[in-house]
C-alpha positions in Angstrom: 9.0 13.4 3.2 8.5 9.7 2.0 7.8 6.8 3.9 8.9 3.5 2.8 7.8 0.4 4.9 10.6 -2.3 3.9 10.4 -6.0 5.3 10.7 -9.5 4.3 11.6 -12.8 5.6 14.6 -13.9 7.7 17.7 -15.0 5.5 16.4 -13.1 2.4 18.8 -10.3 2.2 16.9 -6.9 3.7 20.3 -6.2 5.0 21.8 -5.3 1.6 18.7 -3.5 0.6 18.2 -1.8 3.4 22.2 -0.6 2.9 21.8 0.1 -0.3 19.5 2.5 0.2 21.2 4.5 2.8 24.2 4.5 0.0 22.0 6.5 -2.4 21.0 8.8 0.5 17.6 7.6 2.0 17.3 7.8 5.7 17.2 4.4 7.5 15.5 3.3 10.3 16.3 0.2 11.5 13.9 -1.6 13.9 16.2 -4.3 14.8 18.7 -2.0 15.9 16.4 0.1 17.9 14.9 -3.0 19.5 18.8 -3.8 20.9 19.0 -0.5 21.9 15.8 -0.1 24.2 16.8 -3.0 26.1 20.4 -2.6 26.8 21.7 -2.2 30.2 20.5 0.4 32.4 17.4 1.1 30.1 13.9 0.6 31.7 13.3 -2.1 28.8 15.6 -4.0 30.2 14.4 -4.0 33.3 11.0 -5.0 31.9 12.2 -7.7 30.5 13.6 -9.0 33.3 10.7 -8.4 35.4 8.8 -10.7 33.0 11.0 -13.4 32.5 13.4 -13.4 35.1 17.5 -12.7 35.8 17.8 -16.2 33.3 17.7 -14.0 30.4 20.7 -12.0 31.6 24.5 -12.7 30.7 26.4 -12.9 33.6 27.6 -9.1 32.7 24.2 -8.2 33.3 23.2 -7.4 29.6 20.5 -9.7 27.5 21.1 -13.0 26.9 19.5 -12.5 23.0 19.5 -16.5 22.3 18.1 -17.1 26.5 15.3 -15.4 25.6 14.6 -16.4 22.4 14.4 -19.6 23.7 12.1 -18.5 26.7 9.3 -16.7 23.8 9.7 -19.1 21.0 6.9 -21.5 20.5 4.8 -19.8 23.3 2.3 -17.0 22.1 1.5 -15.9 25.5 5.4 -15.3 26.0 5.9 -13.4 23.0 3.0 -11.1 23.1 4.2 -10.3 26.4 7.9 -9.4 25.4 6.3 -7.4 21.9 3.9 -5.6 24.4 7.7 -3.9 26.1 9.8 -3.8 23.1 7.3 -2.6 20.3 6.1 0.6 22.0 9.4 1.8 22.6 10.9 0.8 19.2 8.2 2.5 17.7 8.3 5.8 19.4 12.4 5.9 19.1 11.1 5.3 15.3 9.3 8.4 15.0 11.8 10.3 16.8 14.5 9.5 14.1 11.8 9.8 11.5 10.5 13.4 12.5 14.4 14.2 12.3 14.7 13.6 8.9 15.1 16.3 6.6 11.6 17.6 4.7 12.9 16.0 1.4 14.0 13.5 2.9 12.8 9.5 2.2 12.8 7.6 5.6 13.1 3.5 4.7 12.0 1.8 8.0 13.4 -1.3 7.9 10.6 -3.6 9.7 11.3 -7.2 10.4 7.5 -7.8 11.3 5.3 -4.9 9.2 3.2 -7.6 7.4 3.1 -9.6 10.6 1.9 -6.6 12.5 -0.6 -5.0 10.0 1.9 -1.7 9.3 1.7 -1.7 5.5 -1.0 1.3 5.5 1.3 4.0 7.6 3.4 4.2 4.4 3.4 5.7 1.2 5.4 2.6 -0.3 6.1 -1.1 1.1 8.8 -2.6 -0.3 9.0 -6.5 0.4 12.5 -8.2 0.1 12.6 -12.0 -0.8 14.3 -15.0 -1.5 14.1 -18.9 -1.9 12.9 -21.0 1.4 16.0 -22.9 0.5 18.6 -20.4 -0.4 17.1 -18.3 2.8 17.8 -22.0 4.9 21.4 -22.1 3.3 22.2 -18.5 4.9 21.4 -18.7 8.0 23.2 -22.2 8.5 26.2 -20.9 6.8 26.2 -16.9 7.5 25.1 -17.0 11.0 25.6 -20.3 12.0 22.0 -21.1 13.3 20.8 -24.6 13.3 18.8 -26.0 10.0 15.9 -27.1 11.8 15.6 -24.0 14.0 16.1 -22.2 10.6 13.4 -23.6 9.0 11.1 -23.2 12.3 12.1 -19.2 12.5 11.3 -18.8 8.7 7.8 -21.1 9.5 6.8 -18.8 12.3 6.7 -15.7 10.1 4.5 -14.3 7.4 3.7 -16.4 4.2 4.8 -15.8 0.6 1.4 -14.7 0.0 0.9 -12.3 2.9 3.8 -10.4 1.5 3.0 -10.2 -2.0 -0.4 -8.8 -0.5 1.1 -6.2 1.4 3.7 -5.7 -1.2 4.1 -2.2 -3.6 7.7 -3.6 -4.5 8.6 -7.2 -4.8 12.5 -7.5 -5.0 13.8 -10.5 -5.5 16.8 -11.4 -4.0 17.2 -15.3 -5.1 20.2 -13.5 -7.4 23.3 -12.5 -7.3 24.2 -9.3 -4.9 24.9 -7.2 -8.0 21.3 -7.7 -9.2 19.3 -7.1 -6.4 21.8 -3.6 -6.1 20.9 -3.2 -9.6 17.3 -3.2 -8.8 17.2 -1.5 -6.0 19.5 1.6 -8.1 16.6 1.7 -10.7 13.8 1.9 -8.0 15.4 4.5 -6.2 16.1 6.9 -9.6 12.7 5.8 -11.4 10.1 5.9 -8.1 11.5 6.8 -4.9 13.1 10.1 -5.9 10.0 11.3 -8.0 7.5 10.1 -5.6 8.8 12.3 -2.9 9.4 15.2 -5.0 5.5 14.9 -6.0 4.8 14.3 -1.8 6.3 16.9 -0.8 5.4 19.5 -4.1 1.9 18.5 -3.8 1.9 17.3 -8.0 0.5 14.2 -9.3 2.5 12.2 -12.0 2.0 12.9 -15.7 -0.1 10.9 -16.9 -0.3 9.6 -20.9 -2.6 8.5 -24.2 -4.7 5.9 -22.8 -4.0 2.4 -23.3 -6.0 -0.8 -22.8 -4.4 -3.7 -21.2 -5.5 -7.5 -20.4 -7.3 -7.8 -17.2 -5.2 -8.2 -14.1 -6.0 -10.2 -11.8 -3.8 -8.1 -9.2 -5.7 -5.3 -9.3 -8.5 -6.0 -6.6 -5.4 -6.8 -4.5 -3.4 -3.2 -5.4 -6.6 -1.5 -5.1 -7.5 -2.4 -1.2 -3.2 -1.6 -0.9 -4.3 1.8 -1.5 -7.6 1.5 0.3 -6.0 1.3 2.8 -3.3 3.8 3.3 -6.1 6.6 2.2 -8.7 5.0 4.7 -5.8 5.4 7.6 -4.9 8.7 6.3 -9.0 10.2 6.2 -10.7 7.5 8.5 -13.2 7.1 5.7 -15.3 4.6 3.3 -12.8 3.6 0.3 -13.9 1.7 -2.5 -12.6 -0.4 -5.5 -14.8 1.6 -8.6 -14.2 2.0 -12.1 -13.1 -1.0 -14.6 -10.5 -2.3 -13.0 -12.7 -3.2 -10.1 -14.7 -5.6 -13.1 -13.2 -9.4 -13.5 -12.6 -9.9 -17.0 -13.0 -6.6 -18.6 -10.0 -5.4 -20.6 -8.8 -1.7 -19.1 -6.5 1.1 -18.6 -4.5 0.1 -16.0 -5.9 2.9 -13.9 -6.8 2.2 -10.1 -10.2 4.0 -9.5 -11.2 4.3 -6.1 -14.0 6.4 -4.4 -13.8 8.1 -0.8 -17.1 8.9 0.4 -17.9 12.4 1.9 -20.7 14.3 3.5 -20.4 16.9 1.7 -18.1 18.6 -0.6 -17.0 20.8 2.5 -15.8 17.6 4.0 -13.7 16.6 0.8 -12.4 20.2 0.9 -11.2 19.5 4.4 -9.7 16.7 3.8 -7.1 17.9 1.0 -4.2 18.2 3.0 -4.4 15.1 4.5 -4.8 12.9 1.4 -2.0 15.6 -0.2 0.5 14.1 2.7 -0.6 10.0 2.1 0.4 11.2 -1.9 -2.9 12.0 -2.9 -2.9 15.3 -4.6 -5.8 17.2 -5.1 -6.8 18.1 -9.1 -7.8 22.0 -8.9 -11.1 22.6 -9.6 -14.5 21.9 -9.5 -15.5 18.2 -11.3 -18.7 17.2 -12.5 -19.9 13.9 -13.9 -22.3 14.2 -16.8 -26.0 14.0 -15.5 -28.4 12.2 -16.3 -31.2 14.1 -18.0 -33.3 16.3 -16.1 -31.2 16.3 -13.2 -29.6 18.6 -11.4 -25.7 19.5 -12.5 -25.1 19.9 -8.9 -25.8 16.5 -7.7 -23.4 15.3 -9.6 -20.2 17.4 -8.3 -17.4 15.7 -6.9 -13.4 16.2 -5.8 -11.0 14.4 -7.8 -7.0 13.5 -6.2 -4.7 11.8 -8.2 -2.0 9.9 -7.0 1.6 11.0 -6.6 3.4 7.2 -7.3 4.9 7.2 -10.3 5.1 3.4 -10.5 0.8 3.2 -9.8 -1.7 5.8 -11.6 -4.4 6.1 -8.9 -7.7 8.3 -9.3 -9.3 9.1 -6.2 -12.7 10.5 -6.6 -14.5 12.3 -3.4 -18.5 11.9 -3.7 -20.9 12.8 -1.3 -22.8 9.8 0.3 -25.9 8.7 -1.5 -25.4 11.5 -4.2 -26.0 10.3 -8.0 -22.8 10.3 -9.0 -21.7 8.3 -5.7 -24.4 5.9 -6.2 -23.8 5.2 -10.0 -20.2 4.8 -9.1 -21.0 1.6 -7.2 -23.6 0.4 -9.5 -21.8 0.5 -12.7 -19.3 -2.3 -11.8 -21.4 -4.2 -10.4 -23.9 -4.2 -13.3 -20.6 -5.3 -15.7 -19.8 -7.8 -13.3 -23.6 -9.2 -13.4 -24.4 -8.6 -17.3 -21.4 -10.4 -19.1 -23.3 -9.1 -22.8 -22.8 -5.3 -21.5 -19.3 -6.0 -20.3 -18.4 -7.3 -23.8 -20.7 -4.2 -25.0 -18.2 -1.5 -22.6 -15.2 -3.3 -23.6 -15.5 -2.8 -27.6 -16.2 0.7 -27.2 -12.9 1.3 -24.9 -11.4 -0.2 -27.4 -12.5 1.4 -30.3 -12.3 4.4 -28.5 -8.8 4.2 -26.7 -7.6 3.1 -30.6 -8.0 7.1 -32.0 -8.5 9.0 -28.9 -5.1 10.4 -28.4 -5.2 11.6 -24.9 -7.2 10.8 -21.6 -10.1 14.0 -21.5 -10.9 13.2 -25.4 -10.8 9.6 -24.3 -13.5 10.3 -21.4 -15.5 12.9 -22.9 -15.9 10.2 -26.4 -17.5 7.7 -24.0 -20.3 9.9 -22.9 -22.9 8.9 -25.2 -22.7 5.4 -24.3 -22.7 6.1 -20.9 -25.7 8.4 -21.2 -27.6 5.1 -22.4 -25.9 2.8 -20.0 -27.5 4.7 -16.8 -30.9 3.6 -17.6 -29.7 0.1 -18.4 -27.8 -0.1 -15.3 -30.8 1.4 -13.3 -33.1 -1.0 -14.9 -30.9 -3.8 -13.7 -30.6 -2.7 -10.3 -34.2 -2.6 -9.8 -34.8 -6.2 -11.2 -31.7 -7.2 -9.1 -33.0 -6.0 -5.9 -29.4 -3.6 -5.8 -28.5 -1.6 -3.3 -25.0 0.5 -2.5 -22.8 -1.8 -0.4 -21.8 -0.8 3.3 
């Protein structure tokens, strides 16, 4: 099964999306709905509410008076952290209720109103972050539901910022467009990432992965990386960090997320195969070894390498064992390229010249071995002038 977090601002269109999706077959859950539904009458949320605000927020039927009690919460933090503290538990748990009833190939799109707001991004394999124009958004909700501009503009305010999004965002879909081209873009996701992602989820496969092929630095990476970070910390409860060149400001790369889980031993990264397996984090069969240094022992330098089942993000995951070689050298590299702008230049011609006849990604990582045979005495050297130590 795939989870898919989607969200994104009032007025810009996570409606359509949302329907869309359930059109080609994904299983929506929609908090909004739910959150009606756990406070309608007779329900104990109701009765919650009205305990906390009083019988003012009642229509004379005896059902919720929605724009009462908006009223009552907006504005006042105290008020709405009391009302989120009824309705989010039980929208939640009704959540994973119609979640767990999905079918085991199934892709569940929770449609979240507040998932950046509320720090939910990491509970999914995939975020997908709906969004429009502060002014086009404005222009819907005066003329589609009739609300007010000012208290438009105030509800749009109140909520998370462009950047906060983008942040928490795998999938930016811009829906500033006409309705056929946000439909159009959510067709491609679904056939080009959804439906192979979950088929690798749930058959435990990582995506194929091709020649290697150096790209400009991007600045987004630190920001992707820490996206992942994040959803394989949740999923183990352990150290993740940003390694390997993409974690390097500057440096010209393969746009390859590295990221290192740290383990006490290799038992421990055994153990946790499953888990990362189910957050799309496939394990690579086998024993893997980074090459020694000379004279030390092969063994050290073992680790437990996971791919990552997205087809729209190549991740490698690498499980090291705390203040092992390999885990230590894994920190220090990047941070030596990021100190020594001469040996970044250095590393970045030979990727290049390397990547340029190296026709797949083994003969790509076994050609730079020589140079990084030298570079671990550099990089040592540098740490002990530097005063370096591992971070954390």
């Amino acid at each position: 099964m795939l989870r898919v977090g989607l969200t994104g601002g009032i007025g810009a269109g996570k409606s359509t999306v949302a329907a869309r999706l359930a059109e080609l077959g994904a299983v929506v859950v929609d908090s909004d709905k739910i959150a009606r539904e756990v406070v309608e009458p007779g329900t104990s949320g109701l009765a919650e509410v009205v305990e906390a605000f009083g019988e003012q927020v009642l229509t004379p039927e005896g059902a919720l008076d929605r724009p009462a009690l908006a009223a009552r919460v907006f504005g006042d933090d105290q008020a709405r952290a009391r009302l989120n503290a009824i309705i989010h538990p039980r929208v939640r748990d009704r959540a994973v209720q119609l979640s767990a009833a999905a079918p085991a190939d199934g892709i569940v799109v929770q449609d979240i109103p507040l998932l950046v707001e509320n720090g939910m991004a990491p509970a999914f394999h995939l975020v997908i972050v709906v969004d429009a124009e502060v002014e086009q958004r404005v222009h819907r909700l005066t003329t589609a539901r009739g609300m007010a501009e000012a208290d438009a503009r105030a509800r749009i305010a109140a909520q998370a910022t462009p950047e906060q999004r983008r942040a928490a965002a795998d999938v930016w879909l811009d829906n500033s467009g006409t309705p056929e081209q946000v439909l159009a873009a959510v067709d491609e996701l679904w056939a080009a990432r959804l439906l192979p992602y979950e088929a690798n989820v749930r058959l435990g496969r990582y995506s194929p992965r091709g020649a290697p092929e150096l790209v400009p630095y991007d600045p987004s990476w630190p920001e992707q990386a820490a996206r992942v970070a994040a959803r394989i910390g949740l999923a183990t409860g352990k150290r993740v960090d940003h390694i390997g060149s993409t974690s390097v400001p500057g440096l010209a790369a393969k746009d390859v997320l590295d990221l290192q889980l740290t383990v006490e031993s290799l038992a421990e990264a055994d153990a946790l195969a499953a888990q990362l397996g189910q957050a799309g984090f496939p394990v690579v069969p086998g024993l893997v070894q980074d090459t020694p240094k000379d004279g030390e022992d092969p063994g050290d330098w073992l680790k437990r390498t996971h791919c990552g089942a997205d087809p729209g993000r190549w991740v490698n995951l690498h499980l090291r064992v705390a203040g092992s070689p390999g885990w230590r050298f894994a920190l220090l590299f990047p941070a030596w390229l990021r100190a020594d702008p001469a040996a970044r230049a250095e590393y970045e011609s030979v990727k290049r010249e390397l990547a340029a006849r190296c026709e797949s990604i083994a003969e790509y990582g076994d050609a730079k071995d020589p140079w990084f045979a030298k570079a671990h005495a550099r990089a040592g050297a540098w740490a002990e002038g530097a005063s370096w130590s591992p971070p954390g």
